[in-house]
Residue frames as qw, qx, qy, qz and C-alpha x, y, z in Angstrom:
[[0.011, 0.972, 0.087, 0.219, -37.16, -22.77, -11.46],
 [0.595, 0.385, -0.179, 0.682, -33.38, -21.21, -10.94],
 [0.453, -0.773, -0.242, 0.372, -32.80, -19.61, -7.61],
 [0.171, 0.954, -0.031, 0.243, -32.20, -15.66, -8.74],
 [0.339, -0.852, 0.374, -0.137, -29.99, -15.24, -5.29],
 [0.669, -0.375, 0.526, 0.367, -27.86, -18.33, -5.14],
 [0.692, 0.510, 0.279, 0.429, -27.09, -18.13, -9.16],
 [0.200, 0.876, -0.135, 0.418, -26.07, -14.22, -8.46],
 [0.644, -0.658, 0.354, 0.161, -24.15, -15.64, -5.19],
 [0.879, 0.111, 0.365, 0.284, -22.41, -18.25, -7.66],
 [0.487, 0.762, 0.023, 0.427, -21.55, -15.22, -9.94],
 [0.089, -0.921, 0.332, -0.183, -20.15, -12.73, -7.54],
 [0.687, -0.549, 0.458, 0.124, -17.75, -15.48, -5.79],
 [0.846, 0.341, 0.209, 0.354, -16.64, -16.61, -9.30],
 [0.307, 0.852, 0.015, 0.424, -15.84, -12.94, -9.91],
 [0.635, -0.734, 0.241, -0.031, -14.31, -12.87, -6.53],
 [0.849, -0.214, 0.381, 0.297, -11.73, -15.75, -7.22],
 [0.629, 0.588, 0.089, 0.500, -10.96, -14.04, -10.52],
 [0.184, -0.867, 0.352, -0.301, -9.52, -10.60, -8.26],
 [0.565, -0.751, 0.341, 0.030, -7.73, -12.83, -5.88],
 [0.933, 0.152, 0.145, 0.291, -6.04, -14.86, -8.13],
 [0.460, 0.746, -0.100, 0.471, -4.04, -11.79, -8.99],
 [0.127, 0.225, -0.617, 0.743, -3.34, -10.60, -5.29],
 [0.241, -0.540, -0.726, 0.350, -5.44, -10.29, -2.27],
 [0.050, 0.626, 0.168, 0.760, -7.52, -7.27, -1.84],
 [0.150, -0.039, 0.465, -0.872, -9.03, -5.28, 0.85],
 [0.188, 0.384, 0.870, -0.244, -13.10, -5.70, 1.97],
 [0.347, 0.747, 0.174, -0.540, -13.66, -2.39, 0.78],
 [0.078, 0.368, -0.613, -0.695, -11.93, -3.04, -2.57],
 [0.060, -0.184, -0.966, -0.170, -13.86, -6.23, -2.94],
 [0.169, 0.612, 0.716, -0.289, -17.26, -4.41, -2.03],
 [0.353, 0.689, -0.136, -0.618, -16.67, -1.57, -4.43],
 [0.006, 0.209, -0.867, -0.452, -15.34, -4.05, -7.02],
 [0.071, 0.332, 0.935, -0.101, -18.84, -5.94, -6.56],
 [0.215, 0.681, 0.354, -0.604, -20.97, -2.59, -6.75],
 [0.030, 0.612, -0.295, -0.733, -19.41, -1.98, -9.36],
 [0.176, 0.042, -0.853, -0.489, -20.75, -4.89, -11.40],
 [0.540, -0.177, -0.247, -0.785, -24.34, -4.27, -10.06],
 [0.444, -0.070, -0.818, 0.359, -24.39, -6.89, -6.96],
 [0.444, -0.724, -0.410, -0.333, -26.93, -6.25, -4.36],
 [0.050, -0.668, 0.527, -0.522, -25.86, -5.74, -1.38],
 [0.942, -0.210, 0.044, -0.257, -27.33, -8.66, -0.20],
 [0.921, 0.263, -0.067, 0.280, -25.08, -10.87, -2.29],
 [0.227, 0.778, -0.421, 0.408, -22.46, -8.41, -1.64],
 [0.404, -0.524, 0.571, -0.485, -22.36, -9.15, 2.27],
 [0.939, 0.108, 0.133, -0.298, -23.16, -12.70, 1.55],
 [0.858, 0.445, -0.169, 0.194, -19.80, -13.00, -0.43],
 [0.077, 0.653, -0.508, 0.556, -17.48, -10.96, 2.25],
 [0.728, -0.395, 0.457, -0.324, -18.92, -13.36, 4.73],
 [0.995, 0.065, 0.033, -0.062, -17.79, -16.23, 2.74],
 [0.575, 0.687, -0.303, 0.324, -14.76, -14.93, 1.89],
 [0.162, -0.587, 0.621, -0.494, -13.92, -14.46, 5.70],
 [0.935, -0.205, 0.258, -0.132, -15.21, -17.57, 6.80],
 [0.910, 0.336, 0.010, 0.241, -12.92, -19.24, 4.28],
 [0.500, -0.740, 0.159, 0.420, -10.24, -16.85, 5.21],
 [0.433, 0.533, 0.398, 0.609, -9.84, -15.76, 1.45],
 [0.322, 0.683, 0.014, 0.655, -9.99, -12.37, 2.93],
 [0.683, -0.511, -0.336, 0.399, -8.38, -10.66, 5.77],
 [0.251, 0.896, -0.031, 0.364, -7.39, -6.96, 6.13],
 [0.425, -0.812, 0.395, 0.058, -4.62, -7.40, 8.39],
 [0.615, -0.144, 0.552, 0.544, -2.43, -10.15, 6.11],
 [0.335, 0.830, 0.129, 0.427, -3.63, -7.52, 2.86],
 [0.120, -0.988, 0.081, -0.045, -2.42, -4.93, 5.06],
 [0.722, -0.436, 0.491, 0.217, 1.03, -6.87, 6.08],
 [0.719, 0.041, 0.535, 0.441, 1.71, -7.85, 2.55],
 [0.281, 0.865, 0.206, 0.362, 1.01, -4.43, 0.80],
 [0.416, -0.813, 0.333, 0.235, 3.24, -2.41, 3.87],
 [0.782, -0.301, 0.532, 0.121, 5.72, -5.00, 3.24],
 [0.617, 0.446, 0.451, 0.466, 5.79, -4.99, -1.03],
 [0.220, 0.904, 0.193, 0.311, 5.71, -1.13, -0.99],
 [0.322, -0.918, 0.231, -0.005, 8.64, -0.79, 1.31],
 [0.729, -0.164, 0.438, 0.500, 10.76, -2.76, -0.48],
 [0.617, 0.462, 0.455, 0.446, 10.02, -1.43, -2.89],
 [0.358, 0.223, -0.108, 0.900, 11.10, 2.30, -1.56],
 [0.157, -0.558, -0.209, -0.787, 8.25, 3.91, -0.37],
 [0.123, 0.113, -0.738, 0.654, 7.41, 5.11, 3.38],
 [0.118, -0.263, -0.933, 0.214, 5.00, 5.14, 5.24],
 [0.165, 0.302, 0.126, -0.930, 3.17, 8.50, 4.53],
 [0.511, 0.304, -0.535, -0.600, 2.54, 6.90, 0.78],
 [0.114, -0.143, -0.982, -0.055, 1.85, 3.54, 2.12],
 [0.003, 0.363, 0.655, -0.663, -1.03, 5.18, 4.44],
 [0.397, 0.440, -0.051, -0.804, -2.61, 7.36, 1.68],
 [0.352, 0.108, -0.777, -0.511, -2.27, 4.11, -0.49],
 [0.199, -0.163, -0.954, 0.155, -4.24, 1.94, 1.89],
 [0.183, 0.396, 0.567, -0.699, -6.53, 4.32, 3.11],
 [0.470, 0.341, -0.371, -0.725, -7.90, 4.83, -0.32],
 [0.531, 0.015, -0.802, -0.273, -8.36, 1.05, -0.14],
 [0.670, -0.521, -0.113, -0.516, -10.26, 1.46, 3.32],
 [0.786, -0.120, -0.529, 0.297, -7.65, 0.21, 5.55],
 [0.379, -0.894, -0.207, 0.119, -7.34, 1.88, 8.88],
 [0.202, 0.825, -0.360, 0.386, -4.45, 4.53, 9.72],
 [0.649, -0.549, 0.466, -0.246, -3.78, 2.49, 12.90],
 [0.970, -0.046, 0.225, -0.085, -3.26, -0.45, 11.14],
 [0.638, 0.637, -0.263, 0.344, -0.42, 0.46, 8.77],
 [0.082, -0.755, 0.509, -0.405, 0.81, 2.25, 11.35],
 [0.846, -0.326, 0.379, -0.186, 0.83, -1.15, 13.73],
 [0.949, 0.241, 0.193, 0.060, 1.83, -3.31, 10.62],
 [0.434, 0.844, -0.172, 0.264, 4.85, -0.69, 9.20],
 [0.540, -0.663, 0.360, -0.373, 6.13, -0.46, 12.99],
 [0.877, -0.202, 0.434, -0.043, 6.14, -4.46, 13.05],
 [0.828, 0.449, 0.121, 0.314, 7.93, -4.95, 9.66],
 [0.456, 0.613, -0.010, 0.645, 10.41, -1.90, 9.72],
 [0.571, -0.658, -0.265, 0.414, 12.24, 0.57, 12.15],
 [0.415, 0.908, 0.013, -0.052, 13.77, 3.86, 11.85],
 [0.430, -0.462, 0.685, 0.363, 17.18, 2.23, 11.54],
 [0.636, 0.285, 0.703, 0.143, 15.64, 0.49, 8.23],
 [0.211, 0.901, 0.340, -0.167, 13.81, 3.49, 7.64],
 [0.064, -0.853, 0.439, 0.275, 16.79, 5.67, 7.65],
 [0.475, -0.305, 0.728, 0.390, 18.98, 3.30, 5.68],
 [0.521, 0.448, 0.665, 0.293, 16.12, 2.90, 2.88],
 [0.025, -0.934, -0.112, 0.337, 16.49, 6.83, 2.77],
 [0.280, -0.752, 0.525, 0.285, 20.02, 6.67, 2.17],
 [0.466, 0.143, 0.758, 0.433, 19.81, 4.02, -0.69],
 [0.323, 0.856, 0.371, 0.160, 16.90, 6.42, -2.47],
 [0.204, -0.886, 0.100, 0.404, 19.54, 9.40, -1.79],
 [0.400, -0.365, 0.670, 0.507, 22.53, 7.37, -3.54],
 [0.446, 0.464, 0.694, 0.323, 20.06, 6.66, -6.30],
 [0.203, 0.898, 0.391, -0.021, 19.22, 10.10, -6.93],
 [0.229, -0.689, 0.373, 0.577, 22.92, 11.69, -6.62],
 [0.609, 0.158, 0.738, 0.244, 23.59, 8.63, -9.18],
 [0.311, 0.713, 0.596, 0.201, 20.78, 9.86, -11.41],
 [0.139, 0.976, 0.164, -0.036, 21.68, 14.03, -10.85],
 [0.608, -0.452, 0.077, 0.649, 25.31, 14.08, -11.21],
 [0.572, 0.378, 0.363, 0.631, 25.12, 16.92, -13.57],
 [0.236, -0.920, -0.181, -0.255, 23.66, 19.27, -11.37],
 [0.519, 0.293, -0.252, 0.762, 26.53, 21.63, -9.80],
 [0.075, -0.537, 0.310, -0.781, 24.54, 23.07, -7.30],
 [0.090, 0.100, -0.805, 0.577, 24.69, 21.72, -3.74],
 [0.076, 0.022, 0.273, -0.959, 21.67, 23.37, -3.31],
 [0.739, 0.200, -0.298, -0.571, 19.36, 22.66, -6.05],
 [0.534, 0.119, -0.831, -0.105, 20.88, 19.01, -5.77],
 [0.074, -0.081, 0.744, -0.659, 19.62, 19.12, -1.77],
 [0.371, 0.172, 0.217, -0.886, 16.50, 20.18, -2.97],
 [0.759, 0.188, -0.441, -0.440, 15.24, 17.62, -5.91],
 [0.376, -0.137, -0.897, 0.188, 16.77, 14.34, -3.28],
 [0.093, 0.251, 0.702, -0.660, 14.56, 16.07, -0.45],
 [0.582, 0.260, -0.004, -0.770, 11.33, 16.47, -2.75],
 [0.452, 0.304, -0.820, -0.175, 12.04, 12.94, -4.29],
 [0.281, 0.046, -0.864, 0.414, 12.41, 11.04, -1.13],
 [0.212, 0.216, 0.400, -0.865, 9.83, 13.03, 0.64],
 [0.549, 0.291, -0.379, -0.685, 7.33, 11.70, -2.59],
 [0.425, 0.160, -0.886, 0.089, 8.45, 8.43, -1.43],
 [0.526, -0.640, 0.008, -0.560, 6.71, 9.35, 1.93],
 [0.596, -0.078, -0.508, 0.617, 9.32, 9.55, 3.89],
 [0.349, -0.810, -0.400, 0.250, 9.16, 11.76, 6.75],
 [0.574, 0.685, -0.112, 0.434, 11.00, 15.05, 6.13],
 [0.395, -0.834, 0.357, -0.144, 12.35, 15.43, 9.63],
 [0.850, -0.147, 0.456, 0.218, 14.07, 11.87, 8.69],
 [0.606, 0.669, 0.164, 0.399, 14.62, 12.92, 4.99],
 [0.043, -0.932, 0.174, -0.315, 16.23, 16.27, 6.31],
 [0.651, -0.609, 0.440, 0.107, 18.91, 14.23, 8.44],
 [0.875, 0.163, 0.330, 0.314, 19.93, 11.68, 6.07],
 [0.560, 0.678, 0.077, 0.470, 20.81, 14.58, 3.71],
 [0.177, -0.944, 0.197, -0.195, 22.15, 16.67, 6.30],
 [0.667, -0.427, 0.589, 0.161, 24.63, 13.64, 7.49],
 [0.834, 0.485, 0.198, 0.176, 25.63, 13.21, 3.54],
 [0.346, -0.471, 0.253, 0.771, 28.74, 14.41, 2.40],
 [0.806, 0.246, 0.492, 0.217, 28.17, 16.35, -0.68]]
C-alpha cells in the first residue's frame, strides 16, 4: 500500500525544485504556488519546513537578491516595496536590505542616469516644462522618492 502523504510530499518538493531552479522565491510565493496546485496544507508546511531546514529557502537572501536585481536595474525603493510586499516580504525588511545595499548618494546618482535617459529619449519636446514634468512622472514610476526626484531635476541644467 503507497503512503498518500509521503507520495504528495515527494510531489510538492519535486514541484518545489522546479520554481527554484529558475530563481529563489519567497515562503509566501512558494505557499500560494503550492495552493495553487491543490496541496494540503499539511504537505504545504511540511515542504517550507524542508525547504528551510535545507536552506533552499530564506526570505532575507530572496529579499537581498531581488532589492539588489531591481536596483540595478533602475527602480527605487517605493517599487521595490510594493513589489515584495505583494510577495509577502516585510516593509522593514526591504527597507533594512535597500539601506544595506544602496545610499542616497547611489540613490541620487541612479536618478540622474534615469534623467539623462529620458532627456536622451525626449529631445523633441521644447518645453522646459512639459520636459520637467514626463522625467519627474517617469522616475517617480521608478519609485523614486519625489523629494529626491524633485532635486536631481532641480540641480539639472536644462
Amino acid at each position: 500500500m503507497i503512503d498518500e502523504r509521503s507520495d504528495n510530499f515527494e510531489k510538492a518538493k519535486k514541484y518545489i525544485y522546479q520554481l527554484l531552479k529558475y530563481r529563489d522565491r519567497s515562503e509566501k510565493e512558494l505557499r500560494d504556488r503550492l495552493k495553487r496546485k491543490k496541496f494540503s496544507s499539511k504537505t504545504i508546511d511540511k515542504v517550507v519546513n524542508y525547504c528551510q531546514e535545507f536552506n533552499l529557502l530564506d526570505d532575507t537572501s530572496f529579499t537581498r537578491s531581488w532589492v539588489e536585481s531591481k536596483f540595478d536595474q533602475g527602480f527605487g525603493v517605493l517599487r521595490i516595496k510594493s513589489d515584495l510586499a505583494k510577495k509577502g516580504i516585510s516593509s522593514d525588511l526591504v527597507e533594512k536590505v535597500y539601506n544595506d545595499i544602496t545610499s542616497k548618494d547611489v540613490e541620487r546618482e541612479k536618478i540622474r542616469v534615469l534623467i539623462d535617459k529620458k532627456i536622451k529619449l525626449s529631445k523633441k519636446e521644447k518645453d522646459i516644462f512639459k520636459l520637467k514634468k514626463k522625467i519627474f512622472a517617469y522616475v517617480c514610476r521608478r519609485g523614486f522618492s519625489w523629494d529626491l526626484v524633485s532635486d536631481e531635476i532641480n540641480n539639472m541644467n536644462l
